[in-house]
N, C-alpha and C positions, 0 to 999 in steps of 0.2 A: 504493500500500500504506500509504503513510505518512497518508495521506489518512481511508483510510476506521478507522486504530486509533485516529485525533485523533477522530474522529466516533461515534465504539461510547461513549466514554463521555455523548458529549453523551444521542445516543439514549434511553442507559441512564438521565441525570438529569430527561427530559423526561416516559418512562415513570412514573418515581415519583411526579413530580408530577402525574400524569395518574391515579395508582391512589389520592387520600389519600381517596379517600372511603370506597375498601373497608376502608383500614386506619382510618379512623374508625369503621364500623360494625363492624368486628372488637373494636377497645379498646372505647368504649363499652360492648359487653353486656359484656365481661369486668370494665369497672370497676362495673356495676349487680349484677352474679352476685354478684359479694364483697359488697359494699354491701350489696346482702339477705341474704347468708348469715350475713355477718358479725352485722349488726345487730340480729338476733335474740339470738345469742349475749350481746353486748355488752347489750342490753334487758333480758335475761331475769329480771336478779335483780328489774327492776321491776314485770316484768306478771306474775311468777311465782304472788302471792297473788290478783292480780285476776283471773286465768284459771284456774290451776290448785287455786286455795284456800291455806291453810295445811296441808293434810295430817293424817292421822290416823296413830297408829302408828309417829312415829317418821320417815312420809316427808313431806318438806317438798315447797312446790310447785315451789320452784326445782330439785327433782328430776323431778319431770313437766316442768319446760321444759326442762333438759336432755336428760333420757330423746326427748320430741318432737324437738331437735334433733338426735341421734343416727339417729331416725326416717327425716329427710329424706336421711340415707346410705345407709340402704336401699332405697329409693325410685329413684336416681340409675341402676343398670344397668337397671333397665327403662326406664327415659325416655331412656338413650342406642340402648335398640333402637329405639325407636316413633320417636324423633323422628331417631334417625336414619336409617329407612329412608324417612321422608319427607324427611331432606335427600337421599337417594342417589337417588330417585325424584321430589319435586316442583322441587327445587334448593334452593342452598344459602341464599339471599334468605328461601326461604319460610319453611325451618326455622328462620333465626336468628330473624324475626319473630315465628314464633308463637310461640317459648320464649319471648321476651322480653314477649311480652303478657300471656302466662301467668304469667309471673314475677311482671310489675308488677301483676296481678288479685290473683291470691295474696295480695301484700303489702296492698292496699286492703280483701282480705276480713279481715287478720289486726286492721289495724287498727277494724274495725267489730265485731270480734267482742265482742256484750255479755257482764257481769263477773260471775264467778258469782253473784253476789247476786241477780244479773236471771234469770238461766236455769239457774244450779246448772251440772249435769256436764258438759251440751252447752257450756260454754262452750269447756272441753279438748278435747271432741269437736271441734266448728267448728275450733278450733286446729290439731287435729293433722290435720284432712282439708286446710287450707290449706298446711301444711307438708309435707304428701305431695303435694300438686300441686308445690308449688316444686321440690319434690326432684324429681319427673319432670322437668320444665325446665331444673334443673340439668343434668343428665343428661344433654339433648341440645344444651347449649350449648358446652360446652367440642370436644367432637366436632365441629360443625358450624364453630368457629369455627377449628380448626386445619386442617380441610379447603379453609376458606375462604381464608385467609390464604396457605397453602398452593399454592392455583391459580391467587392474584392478584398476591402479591409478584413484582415483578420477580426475573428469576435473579442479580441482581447485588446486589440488597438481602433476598433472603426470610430473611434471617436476624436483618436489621434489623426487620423486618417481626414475624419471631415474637415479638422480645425485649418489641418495644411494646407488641404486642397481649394478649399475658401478662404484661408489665408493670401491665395496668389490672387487675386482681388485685392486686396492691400497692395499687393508689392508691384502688382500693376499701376492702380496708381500714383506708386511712388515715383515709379519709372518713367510713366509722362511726365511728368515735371521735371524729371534729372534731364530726359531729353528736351526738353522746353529752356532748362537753362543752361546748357550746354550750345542748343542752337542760340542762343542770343548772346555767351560768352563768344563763340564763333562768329557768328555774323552780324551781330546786332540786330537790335530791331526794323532796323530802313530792310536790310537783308533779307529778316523773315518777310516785310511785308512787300516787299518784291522778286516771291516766288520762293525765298527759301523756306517757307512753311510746308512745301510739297514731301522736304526729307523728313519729316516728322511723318507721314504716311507710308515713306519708302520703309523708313524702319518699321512699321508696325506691320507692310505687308512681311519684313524678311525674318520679322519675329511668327507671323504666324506660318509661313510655310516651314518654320524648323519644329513648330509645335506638330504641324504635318507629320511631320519624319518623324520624331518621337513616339505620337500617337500611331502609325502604323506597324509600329514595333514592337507595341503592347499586344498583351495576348485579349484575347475576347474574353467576357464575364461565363466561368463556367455554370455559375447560375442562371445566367440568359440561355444557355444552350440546354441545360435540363427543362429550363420552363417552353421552351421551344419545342422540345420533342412530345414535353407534354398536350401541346396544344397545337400541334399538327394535322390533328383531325377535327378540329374542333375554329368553327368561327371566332372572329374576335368582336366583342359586342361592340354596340356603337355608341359615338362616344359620349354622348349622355345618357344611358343608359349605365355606362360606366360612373359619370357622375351620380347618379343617382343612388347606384349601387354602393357607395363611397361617402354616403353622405358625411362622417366624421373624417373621413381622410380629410374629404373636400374641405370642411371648414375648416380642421386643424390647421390644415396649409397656408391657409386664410387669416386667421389668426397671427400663427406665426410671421409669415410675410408681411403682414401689415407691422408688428413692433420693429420686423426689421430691417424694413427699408423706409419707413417714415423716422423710427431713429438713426439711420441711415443718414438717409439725407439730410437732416437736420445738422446733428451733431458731429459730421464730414463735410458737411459742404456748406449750409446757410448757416453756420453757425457764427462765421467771421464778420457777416454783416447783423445779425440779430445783436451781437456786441457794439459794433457800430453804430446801429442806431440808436443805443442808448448813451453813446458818447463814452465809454469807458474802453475801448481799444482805436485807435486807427484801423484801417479795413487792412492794409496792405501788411500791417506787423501783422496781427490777427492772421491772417493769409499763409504767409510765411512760416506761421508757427504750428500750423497743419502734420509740415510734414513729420513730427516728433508727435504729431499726435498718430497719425496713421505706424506710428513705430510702438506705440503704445497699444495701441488696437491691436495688432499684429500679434503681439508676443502675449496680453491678455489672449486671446482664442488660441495660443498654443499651450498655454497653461489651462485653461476652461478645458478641451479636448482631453488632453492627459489627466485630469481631474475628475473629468467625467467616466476615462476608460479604471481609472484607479479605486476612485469609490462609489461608483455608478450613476448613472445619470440623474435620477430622477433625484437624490439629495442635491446634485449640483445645481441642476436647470430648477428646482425649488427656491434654492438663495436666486440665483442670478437672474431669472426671467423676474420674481420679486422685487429684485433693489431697486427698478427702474421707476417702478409707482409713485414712492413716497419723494427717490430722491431728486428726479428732474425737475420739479418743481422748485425745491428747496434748493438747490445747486442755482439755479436760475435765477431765484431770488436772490440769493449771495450774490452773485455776480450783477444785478440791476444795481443792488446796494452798495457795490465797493466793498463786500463784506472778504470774498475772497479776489485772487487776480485772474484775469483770464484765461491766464497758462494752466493754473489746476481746474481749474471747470470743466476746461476743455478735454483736460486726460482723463478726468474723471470720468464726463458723460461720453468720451468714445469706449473707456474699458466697458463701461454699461450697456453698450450698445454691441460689445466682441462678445460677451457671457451666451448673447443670440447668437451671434453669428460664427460663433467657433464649433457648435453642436448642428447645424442648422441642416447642412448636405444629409447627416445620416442620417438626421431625427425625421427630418419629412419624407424622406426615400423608404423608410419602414413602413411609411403607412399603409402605403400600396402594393398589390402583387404585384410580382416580377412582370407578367404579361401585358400591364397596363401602367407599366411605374412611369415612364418617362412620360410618358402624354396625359396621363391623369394629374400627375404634381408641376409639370411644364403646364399649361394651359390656368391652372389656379395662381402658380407662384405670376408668372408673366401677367395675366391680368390684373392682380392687385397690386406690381410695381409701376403698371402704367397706369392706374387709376389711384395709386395714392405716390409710390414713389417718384414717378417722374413730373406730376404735377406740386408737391410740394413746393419746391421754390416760387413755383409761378401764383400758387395760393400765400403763402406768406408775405411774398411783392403785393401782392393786392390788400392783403389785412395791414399791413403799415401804410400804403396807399389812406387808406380810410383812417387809420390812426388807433387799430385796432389790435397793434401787436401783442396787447396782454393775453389775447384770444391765445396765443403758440404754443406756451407752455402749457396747458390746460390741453388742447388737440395733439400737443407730442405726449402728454401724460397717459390719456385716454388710447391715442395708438400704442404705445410700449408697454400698456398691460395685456394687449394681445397674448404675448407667448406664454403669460401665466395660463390663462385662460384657456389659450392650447394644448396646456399640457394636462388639464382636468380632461379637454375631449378627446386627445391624443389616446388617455388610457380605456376611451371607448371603444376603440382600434383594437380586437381581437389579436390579429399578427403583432401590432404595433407594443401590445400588453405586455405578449407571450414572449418576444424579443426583451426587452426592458428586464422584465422581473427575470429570464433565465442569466441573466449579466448578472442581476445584482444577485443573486443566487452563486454564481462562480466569484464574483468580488468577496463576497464572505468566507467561501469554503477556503480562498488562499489568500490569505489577507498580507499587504506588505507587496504585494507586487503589480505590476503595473499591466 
């Protein structure tokens, strides 16, 4: 007996080292998906007049690159159906592949796209049909990749597993801005905004076609391939039917997704200017001081993961999906008050916002059977980032518009109790249950190891 408990962990160390290729092809497209998404954003004040013009009326072009970035949020729940019914049908290999080809095309076409001087209106046109491709690929990467991750993590590490692989989301957007200020130490700005903003595309297509080559290296999810032969004979239902069928998958998803991409985007992105309008940072230090906060987020969600695979989830994601209720608020109020400074606020409310997003790949990928995982949890996740996460900013701009920013913390409050609340229906998830408590069952029986 003594024999084979000294031997379960060796097993368990020799497994992981046996799967890092999947979990390479998992990080990789997730650190390229940011990288491109990012990128753009980050670009945009410089291709804005080269693509879009200077505007008539009043609207400027860096309002058409913006407006196009919004675009590719719309985009996202269709590309989680299509590409995911081709991860739940051709595997998960093929799907991560072709999004990621697509992705890297996309970015090589945005870069080629000539200035309107050259072609006038098509130049926006070309733009925003490149930026609707992306957005489909979007769409079906994050799905395919929690599926993935999902089927291939060891049981003893998948939570290690999700924290990395959603960690290259972080390190993506680190990485546009390292390339952002590398093009401007280089060229300067006259530079970028005379066509050198194109290399900022070059790199994102040359990073996703090595995520390419990477990803066709991995082995396919032997899970996919049992659940496959299982359903060989057998139709696949249609897809609300599936939803139907699902209903607590469906909303956990929902749930969860909403705490975290509305804390997300808040407390990564608008949070520089919410400080600013109360006059207690400049925007541009605020800005600046981001990127130590995404270094913070980052190594919070690899401690949350290893924490989670340590003393199992459901005591972890109790505290973590928690802390976010009481303390956004009160962190908030600090900072309107000068009570604390904006640099801890801000590590503060992104570690709150990693506790989600370090568990987030495996936890929602459970909910669902293998035959239906990627397009039943693509289709939920994508639609409640483009209907809360990608409109956020554009809602916040409008509540300070009206002079109504006290409204934020109260609507970021109320979204970031989502994943509590998902994790009461999460446990109505028969698989989802049976997964859970068999972990925290093996966490006790070998206790002290990871």
């Amino acid at each position: 007996m003594t024999d084979r408990s000294a031997a379960a962990p060796v097993r368990d160390e020799a497994q992981a080292g046996g799967r890092r290729r999947e979990l390479a092809a998992a990080t990789v497209g997730s650190v390229v998906e940011s990288f491109d998404w990012n990128i753009y954003a980050v670009l945009a004040p410089y291709f804005a007049a080269d693509l879009f013009g200077h505007g008539k009326h009043g609207v400027s072009g860096v309002l058409g690159a913006y407006v196009t970035f919004a675009v590719g949020f719309v985009a996202r729940p269709v590309g989680s159906y299509l590409i995911g019914r081709l991860s739940d049908t051709r595997g998960r290999r093929f799907a991560l592949s072709l999004g990621m080809a697509v992705i890297a095309v996309a970015s090589l076409g945005i870069a080629a796209v000539p200035g309107q001087q050259a072609i006038g209106a098509w130049a926006a046109v070309l733009a925003v049909l490149a930026r609707v491709v992306q957005g489909l690929a979007f769409g079906g990467e994050a799905p395919s990749v929690a599926a993935y991750v999902t089927e291939t993590a060891p049981p003893r590490r998948r939570f290690a597993f999700s924290s990395v692989s959603y960690g290259g989301i972080i390190l993506g957007s680190l990485l546009s801005f390292g390339v952002l200020t590398l093009l401007i130490h280089a060229i300067g700005k006259s530079g970028l905004e005379n066509g050198g903003w194109r290399w900022g595309f070059v790199v994102a297509a040359l990073l996703g076609l090595a995520a390419v080559w990477v990803r066709r290296r991995a082995p396919e999810s032997a899970e996919f391939h049992r659940a496959r032969e299982r359903a060989r004979h057998t139709a696949r239902p249609p897809f609300l039917r599936v939803l139907r069928e699902h209903r607590w998958a469906v909303l956990t998803v929902f749930l969860n997704t909403l705490g975290g991409t509305v804390g997300y985007y808040f407390a990564l992105v608008y949070l520089p200017q919410y400080a600013a309008a109360y006059h207690v940072i400049d925007k541009e230090e605020a800005a600046s001081f981001m990127t130590v906060v995404l270094g913070a987020v980052l190594v919070t969600m690899l401690l949350t993961g290893a924490a989670a695979d340590r003393y199992g989830l459901l005591p972890v994601a109790r505290i973590g999906f928690a802390l976010p209720i009481p303390l956004v608020g009160v962190l908030l109020a600090a900072l309107r008050q000068g009570w604390l400074p904006f640099q801890i606020v801000a590590v503060l409310l992104g570690m709150l916002v990693a506790t989600v997003l370090g568990t987030l790949n495996v936890f929602t990928g459970l909910l669902f059977p293998t035959e239906v995982r990627a397009v039943g949890l693509g289709v939920v996740n994508a639609a409640t980032i483009a209907a809360f996460g990608g409109t956020f900013p554009l809602l916040a701009e409008w509540l300070s518009d009206r002079h109504w920013l006290g409204v934020i913390p109260w609507y970021v409050t109320v979204c970031t109790a989502g994943p509590a609340l998902g994790l009461l229906t999460a446990m109505r998830v028969p698989s989802f249950a049976a997964a859970v408590l068999d972990t925290e069952r093996t966490v006790q029986r070998t206790p002290g190891t990871a």
